[in-house]
N, C-alpha and C positions, 0 to 999 in steps of 0.2 A: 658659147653654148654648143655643144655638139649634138645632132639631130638624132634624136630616139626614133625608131619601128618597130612594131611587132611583130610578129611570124606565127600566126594561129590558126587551130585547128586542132580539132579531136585526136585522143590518143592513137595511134597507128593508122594517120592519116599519112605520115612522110613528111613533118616539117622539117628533122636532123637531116632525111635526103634531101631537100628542096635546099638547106643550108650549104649543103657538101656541093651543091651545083655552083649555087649563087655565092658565094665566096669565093671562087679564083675568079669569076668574073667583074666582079670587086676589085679583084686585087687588080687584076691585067689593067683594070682603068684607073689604076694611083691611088686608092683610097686603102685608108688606116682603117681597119675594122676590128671594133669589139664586138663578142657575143657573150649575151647574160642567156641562160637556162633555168626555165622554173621546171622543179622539181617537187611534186605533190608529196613526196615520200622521202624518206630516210635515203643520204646516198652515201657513200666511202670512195675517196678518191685515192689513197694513201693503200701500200702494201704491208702488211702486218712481215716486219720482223728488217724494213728501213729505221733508218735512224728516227724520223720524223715521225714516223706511226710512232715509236717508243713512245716519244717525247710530249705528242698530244694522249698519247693514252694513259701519260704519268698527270697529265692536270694541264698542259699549257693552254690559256686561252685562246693563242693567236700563234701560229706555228711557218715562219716562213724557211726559205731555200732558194739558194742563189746561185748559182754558176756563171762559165763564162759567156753563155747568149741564150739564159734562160732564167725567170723566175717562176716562185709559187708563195702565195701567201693562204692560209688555212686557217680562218677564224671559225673556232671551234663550238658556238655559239647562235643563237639564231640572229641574222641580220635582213631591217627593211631595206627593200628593191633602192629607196634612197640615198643611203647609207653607202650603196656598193657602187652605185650612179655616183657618187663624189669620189669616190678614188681614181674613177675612168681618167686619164689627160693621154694627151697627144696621139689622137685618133679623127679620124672624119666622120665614124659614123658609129652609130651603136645598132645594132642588133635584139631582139629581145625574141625569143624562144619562147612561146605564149604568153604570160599575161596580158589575158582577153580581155581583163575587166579594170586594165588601165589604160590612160589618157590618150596615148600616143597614137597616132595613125598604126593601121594595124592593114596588113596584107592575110586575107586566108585564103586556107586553101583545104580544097576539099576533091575528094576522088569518088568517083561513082560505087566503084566497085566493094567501100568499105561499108554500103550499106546504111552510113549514117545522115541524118540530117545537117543542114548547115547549122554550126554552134553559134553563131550569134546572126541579127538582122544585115546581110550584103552592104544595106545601103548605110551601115555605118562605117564601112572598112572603104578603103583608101581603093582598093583592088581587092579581086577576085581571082584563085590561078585555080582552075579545074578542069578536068579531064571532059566535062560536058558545060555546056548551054548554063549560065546561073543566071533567073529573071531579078532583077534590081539591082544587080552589081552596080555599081560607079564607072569601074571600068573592069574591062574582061582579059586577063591572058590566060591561054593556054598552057596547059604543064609543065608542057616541054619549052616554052619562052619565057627562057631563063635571062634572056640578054632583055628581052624586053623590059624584064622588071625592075633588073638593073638599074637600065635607061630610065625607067620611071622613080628610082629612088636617086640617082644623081640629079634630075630635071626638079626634082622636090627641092632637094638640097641647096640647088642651085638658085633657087628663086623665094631667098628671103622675108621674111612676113615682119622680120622686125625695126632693123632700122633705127634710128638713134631709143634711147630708152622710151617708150612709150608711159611712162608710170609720169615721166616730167608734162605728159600730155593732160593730163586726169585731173579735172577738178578739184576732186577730193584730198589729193595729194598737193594743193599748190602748198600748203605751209609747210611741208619737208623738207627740210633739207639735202641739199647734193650730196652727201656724205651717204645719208640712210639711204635716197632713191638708186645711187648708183651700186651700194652694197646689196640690196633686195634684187635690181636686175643683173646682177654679176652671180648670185646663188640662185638664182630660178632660169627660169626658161619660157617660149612663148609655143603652144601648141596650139595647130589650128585641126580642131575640132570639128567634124561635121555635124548637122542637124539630128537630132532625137537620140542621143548620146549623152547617156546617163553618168554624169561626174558626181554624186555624192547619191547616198542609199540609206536610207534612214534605219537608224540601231547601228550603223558600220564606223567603223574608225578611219576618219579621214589622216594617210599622212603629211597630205599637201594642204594648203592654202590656193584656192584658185580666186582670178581677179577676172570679170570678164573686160578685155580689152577691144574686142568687136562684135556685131548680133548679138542676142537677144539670149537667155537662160528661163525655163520656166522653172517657179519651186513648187510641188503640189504634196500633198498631203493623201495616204489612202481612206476611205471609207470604213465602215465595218463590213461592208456587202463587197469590198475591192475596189469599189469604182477610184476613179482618180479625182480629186477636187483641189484644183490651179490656187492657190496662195498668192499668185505675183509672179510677173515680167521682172526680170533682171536686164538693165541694159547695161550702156559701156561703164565702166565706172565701180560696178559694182562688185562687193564681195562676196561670192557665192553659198560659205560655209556661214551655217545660221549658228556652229559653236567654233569657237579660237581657241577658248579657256583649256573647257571641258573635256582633254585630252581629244579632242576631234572628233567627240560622237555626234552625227548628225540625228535630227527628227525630223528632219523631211528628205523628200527626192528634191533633187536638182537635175536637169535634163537642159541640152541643150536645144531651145527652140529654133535657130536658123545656122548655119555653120557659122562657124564662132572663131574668134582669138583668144584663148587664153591662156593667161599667165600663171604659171605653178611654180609654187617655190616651197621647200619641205618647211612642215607647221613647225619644227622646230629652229629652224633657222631665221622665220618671223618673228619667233617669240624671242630672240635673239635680238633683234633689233628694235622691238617693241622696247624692249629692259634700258634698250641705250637711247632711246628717243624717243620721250612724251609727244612729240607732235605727232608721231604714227600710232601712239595709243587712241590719243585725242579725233585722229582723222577714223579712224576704226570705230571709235564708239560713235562718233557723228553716222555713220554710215550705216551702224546697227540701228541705230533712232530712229535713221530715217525706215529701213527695215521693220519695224515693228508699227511705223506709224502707216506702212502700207498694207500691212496686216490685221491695223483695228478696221480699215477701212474695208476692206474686203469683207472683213467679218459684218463690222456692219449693214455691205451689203447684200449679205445672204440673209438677215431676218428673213423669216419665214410670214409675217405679216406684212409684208411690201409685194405686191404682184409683179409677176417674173416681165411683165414689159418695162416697167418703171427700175426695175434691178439692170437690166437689160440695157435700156436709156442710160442710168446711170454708169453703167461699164463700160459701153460704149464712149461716151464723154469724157472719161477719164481716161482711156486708153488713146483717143483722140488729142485730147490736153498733152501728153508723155508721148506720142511716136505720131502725131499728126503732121501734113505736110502740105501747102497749100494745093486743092484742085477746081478746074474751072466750075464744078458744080458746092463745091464748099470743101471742106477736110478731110483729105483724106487718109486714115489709119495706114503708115506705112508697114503695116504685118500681113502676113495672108493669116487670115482668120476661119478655118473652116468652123460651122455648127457645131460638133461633137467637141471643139477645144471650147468655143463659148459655152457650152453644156456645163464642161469640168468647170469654168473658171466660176459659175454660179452655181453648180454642184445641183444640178435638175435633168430629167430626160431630155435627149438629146431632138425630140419632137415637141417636148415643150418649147425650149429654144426656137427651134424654126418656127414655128407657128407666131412666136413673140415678134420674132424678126421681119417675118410676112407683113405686121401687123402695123408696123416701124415702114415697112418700103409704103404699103396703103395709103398710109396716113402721111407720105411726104416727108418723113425725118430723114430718111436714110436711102440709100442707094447700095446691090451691091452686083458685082460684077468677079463673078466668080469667087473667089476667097476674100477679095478686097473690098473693103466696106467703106464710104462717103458719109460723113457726116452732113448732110444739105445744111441746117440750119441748128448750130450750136445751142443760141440761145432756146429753141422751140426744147429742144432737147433736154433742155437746164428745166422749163416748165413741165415738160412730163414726168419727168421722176421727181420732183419734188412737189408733183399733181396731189390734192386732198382727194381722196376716193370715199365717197358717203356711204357707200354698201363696207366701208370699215378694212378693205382687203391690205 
């Protein structure tokens, strides 16, 4: 699997300059480098009145040219960023020329002088390279620290996240056979993700198939007023796209809650293997079940007729049950949990919540200590939200 980047930033910000630095530095350290370019607009690469312009302007779908230490291949047709990612071989590294709003670790870069805002949130990108000060970066270079950055995409490169196939690691996957497991990790890839990194958009067309193979995914759902309201924790194991079939249209968000691992491999190259192996349909739908059965639950506990302590209790408990880990005062939820994410996940003001939660430390159930929440006493827990309330709430 050769290692994707991205290269973003606003139009006339200097990414093709930043490219034109950062490839001979590339080069001079042994590395094979592709670059893809996204192009919002119509572009012509070809000269009207070469053989090849002829030949695409007479109809050819796919128009190539070959000498002796040069090719060009010209498919004259719209093609997915996927699609172009599978012809890449024998290279060390890929490049990508914006797309911001895909998976891969992404470098931006931003200049003061162009007056613009930064295009996406700092702290999702890998690096920051700017001419001034950026608050939240990850990490920070300078414009002109071209070797630096380098340095930081070979030190990436260099230190593997994946390691024998992780899919033979998965649960869900034990009835697969080696055949499927090692064809699905031979066509996809493992991308590490950081936190609050939005992988599926609900109404959009997913091309990929993602699996989370480390940390946590939240799904949430909007409001009609915008707000966000939490559907479900994705942990390891899980499949993130709530449609396979459906040509890949998602209805919900999926975001990544803690920096994550995961695995992408294009929806059509699943659905591929699906065709050749019932046990990957079978482990798929087992996996959608269980998805929907964490969905009646959720739903269930947003009634509007249950009092937000006892919804609360209940969330709490169940999130304790799934990511709980033993501590000397009783359970404790291995997530950071701020307020305003318990708000979304039961879909109430974010001061109703606290006050519920206040109400939880008072009364001895719970403990928290900064974002980190303690379950003291499970079963007490189990008796509050399943508490009969005689004023009917």
């Amino acid at each position: 699997m050769i290692p994707i980047y991205s290269i973003v930033a606003y139009s006339g910000t200097g990414k093709t300059t930043f490219l034109e630095k950062l490839l001979p530095v590339l080069k001079e350290k042994g590395l094979r480098v592709a670059v893809i370019k996204h192009d919002g607009h119509g572009f012509e690469i070809d000269r009207e009145g070469k053989d090849t312009f002829r030949i695409t302007k007479a109809g050819a779908d796919i128009t190539a040219i070959v000498s002796r230490d040069r090719a060009a291949l010209m498919e004259n047709r719209p093609r997915q960023i996927h699609q172009i990612l599978s012809t890449i071989h024998d290279v060390d590294i890929i490049l990508t020329e914006g797309y911001k709003e895909g998976i891969w670790p992404k470098i931006l870069i931003h200049r003061e002088d162009t007056g613009n805002d930064l295009p996406m949130d700092p702290e999702k990108c890998m690096a920051v390279v700017s001419d001034v000060p950026v608050a939240g970066a990850r990490l920070f270079f300078d414009i002109n620290d071209v070797s630096g950055v380098a340095d930081l995409l070979i030190s990436d490169m260099s230190s593997p996240i994946t390691g024998k196939n992780p899919l033979c690691r998965l649960d869900c996957f034990r009835s697969i056979g080696k055949e499927t497991l090692d064809g699905l990790w031979k066509e996809g890839r493992i991308e590490a993700v950081p936190r609050n990194v939005q992988v599926l958009e609900a109404g959009k067309h997913s091309e990929y198939l993602y699996i989370q193979i480390k940390g946590i995914s939240s799904v949430y759902a909007l409001t009609h007023s915008g707000n966000r309201k939490v559907i479900s924790l994705l942990g390891e194991g899980s499949v993130l796209n709530d449609s396979i079939m459906n040509q890949g249209y998602s209805s919900v968000y999926c975001e990544t809650y803690q920096d994550s691992e995961i695995f992408v491999i294009p929806m059509e190259n699943f659905h591929y293997w699906m065709k050749k192996d019932y046990s990957l349909v079978s482990a798929v739908i087992s996996l959608q079940d269980l998805r929907i059965k964490k969905m009646q639950r959720q739903l269930k506990n947003t009634v509007s007729n249950i009092s937000i302590e006892r919804r609360l209790a209940s969330k709490l408990w169940k999130l304790a049950r799934d990511f709980g880990k033993p501590a000397e005062q009783g359970t404790e939820i291995d997530l950071n949990l701020p307020i305003t994410f318990l708000a979304d996940m039961l879909g109430v003001p974010r001061e109703t919540v606290s006050r519920a939660c206040k109400n939880l430390v008072n009364d001895g159930l719970i403990q928290i200590d900064k974002k980190r929440i303690i379950i003291v006493d499970k079963d007490q827990m189990v008796r509050r939200f399943h508490k009969k309330n005689n004023k009917g709430d």
